[in-house]
Steps between C-alpha positions, in 0.01 A plus 500: 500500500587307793778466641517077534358518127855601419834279414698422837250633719360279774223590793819550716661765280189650421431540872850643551432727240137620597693583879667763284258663341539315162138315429479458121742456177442879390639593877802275456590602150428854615712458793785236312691191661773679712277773681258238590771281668665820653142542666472150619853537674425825633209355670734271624347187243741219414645599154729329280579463132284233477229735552652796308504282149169345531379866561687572193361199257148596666535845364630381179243220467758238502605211731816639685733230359409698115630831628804599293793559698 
């Protein structure tokens, strides 16, 4: 699947992700929410928690303000 076809993800996270590698939902939930912000920051990407739960809800298939705490 895409990666804009999923909750929370935009063209502008989607890019973000594809400049690390990640270019589909099987690659994200293979590769999970944290290590995919750890490799935008280590390729010096602006990260935030923003980004880290709306990686999360798109891996979970839920808009980030659904995520349990």
């Amino acid at each position: 699947m895409k990666l804009t076809e999923l909750p929370n993800i935009g063209p502008e996270l989607a890019r973000l992700l594809n400049e690390v590698e990640v270019h589909n939902s099987e690659e994200l939930q293979a590769l999970g929410a944290e290590m995919a912000l750890l490799r935008m920051k280590a390729q010096g990407l602006d990260v935030c928690f923003h980004k880290l739960t709306a990686l999360e809800g798109a891996i979970q298939g839920v808009k980030k303000s659904q995520l349990t705490p």
